[in-house]
KEKE-3310 file (N, C-alpha, C; in steps of 0.2 Angstrom, whole numbers, plus 5000, padded with zeros to 4 digits):
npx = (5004:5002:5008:5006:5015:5013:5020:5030:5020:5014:5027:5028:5017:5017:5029:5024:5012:5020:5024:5015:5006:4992:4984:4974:4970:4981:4984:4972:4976:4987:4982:4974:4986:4990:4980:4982:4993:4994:5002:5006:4997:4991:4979:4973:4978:4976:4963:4963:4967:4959:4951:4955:4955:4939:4937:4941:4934:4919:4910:4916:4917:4923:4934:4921:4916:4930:4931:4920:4922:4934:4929:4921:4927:4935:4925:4914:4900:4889:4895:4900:4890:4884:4892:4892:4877:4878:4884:4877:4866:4874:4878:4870:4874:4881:4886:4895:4894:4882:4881:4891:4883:4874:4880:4882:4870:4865:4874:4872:4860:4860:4868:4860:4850:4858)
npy = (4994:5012:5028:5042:5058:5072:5083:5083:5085:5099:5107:5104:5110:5122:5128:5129:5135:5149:5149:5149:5159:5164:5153:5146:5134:5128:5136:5133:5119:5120:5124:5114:5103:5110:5111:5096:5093:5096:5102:5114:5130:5127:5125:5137:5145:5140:5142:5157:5158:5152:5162:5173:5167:5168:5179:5184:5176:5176:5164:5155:5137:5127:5132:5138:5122:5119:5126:5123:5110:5111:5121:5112:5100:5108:5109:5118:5118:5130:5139:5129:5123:5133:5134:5122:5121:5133:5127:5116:5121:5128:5117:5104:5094:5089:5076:5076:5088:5089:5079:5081:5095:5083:5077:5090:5096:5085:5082:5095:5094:5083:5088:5098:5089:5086)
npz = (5000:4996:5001:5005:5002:5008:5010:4999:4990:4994:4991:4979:4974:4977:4972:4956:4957:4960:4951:4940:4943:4938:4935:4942:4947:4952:4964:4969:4972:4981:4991:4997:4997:5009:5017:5020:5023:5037:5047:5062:5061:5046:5044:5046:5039:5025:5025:5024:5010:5004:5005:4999:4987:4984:4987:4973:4965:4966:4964:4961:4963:4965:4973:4984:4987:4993:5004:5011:5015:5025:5033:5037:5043:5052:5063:5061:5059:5053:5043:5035:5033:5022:5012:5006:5002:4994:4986:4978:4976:4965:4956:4950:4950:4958:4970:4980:4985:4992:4999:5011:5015:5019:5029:5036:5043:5047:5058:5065:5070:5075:5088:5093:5097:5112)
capx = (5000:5007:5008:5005:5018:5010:5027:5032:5014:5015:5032:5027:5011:5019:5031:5021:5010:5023:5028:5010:5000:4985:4982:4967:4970:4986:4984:4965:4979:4993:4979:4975:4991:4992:4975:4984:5001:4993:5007:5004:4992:4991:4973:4971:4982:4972:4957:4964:4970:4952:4946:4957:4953:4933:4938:4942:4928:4912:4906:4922:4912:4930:4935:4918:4917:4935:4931:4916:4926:4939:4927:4918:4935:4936:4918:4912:4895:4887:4899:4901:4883:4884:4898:4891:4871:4877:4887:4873:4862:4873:4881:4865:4876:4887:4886:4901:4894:4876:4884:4893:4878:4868:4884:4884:4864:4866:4879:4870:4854:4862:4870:4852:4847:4860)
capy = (5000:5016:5032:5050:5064:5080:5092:5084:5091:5106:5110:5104:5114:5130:5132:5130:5143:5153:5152:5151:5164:5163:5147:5145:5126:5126:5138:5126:5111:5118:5125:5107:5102:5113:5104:5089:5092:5096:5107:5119:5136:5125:5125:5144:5148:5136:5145:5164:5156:5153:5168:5175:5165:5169:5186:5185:5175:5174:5158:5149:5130:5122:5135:5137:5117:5115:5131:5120:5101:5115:5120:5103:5097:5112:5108:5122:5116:5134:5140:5124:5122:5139:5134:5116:5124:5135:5123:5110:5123:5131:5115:5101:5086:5088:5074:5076:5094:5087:5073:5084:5096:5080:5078:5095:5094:5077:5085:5101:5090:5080:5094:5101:5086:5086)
capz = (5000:4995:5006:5003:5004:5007:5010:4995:4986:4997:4987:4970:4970:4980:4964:4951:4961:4959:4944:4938:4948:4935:4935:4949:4948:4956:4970:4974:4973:4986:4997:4998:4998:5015:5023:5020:5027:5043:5051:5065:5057:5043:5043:5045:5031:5022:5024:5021:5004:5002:5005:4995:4981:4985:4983:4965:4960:4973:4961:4959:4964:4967:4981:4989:4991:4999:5010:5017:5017:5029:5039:5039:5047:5060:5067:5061:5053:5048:5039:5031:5027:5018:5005:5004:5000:4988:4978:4977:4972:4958:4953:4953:4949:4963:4974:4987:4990:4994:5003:5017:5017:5025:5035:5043:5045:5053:5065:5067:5071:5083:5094:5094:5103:5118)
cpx = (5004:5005:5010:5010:5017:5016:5027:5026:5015:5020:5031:5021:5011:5024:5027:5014:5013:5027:5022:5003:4993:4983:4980:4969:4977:4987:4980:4970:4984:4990:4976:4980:4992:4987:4976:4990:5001:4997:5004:5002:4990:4983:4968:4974:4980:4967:4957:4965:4963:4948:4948:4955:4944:4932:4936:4937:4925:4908:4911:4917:4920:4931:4929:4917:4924:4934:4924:4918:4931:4934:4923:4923:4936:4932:4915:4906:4890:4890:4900:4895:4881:4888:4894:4884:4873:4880:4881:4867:4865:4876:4875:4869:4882:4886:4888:4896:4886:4877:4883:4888:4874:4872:4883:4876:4863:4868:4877:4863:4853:4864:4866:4848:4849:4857)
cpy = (5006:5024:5038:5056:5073:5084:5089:5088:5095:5109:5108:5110:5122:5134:5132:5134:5150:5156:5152:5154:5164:5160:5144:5138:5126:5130:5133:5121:5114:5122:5118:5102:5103:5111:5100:5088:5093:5098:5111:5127:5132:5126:5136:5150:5146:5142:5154:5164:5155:5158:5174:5173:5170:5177:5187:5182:5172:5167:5154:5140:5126:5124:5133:5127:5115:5119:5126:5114:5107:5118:5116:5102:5099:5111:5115:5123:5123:5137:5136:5123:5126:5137:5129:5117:5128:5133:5118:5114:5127:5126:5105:5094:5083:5082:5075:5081:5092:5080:5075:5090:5093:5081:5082:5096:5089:5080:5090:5098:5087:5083:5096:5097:5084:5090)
cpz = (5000:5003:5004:5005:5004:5007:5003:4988:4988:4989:4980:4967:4972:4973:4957:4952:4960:4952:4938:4940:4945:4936:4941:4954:4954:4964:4974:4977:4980:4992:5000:5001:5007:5019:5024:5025:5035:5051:5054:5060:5051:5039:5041:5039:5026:5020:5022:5013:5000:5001:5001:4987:4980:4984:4976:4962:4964:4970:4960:4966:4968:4973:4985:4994:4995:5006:5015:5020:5023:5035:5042:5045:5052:5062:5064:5052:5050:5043:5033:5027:5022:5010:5002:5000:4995:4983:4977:4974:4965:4953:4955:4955:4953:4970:4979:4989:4995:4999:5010:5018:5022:5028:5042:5043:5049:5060:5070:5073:5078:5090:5095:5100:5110:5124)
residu = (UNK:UNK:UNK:UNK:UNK:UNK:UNK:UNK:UNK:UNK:UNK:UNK:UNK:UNK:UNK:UNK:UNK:UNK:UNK:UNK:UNK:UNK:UNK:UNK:UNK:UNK:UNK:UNK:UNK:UNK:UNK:UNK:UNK:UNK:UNK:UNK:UNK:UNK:UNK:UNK:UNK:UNK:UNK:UNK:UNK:UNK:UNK:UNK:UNK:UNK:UNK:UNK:UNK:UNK:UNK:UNK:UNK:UNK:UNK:UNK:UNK:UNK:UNK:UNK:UNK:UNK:UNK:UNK:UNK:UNK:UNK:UNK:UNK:UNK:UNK:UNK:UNK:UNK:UNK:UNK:UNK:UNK:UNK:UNK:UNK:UNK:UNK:UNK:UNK:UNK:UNK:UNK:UNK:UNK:UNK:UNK:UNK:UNK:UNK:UNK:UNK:UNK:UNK:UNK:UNK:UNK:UNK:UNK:UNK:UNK:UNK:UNK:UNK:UNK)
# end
């Protein structure tokens, strides 16, 4: 069974970041890359990287579903159910996002009933 090297992504997707600052796809991948690697702020420089994307384009689909898998992961289901709601609604055929939508409804649901 093989085994994942995020620094190694981190570093492959942080220069081709840099040496192709246009190209959307690779900032989403090394902000990826940085939830994966899981090093201390990681998570929070993630999500600024997000937020910065969501700047530039309030409809980019790719961004809002990772900004809601990010705040799935930190517990933080409103937030999450915001990103995940509006990709399910602007992208029908999405199942992940309509997935972790029920997810953070389950969770939300459940914390309701303690």
């Amino acid at each position: 069974m093989g085994s994942f090297d995020y620094d190694a992504a981190y570093q492959t997707f942080s220069e081709l970041h840099q040496n192709y600052p246009e190209q959307r796809e690779f900032h989403q991948n090394l902000i990826v890359a940085t939830i994966n690697r899981q090093q201390e702020n990681d998570e929070a420089n993630a999500l600024e990287q997000l937020k910065l994307l969501l700047e530039q384009d309030n409809k980019d689909l790719t961004t809002r579903y990772l900004m809601g898998l990010l705040y799935f992961n930190m517990g933080q289901c409103e937030p999450a159910i915001e990103q995940f709601q509006w990709v399910a609604e602007n992208d029908l055929n999405d199942a992940y996002a309509r997935y972790f939508l029920g997810q953070c409804l389950l969770q939300q649901w459940f914390c309701t009933r303690r």
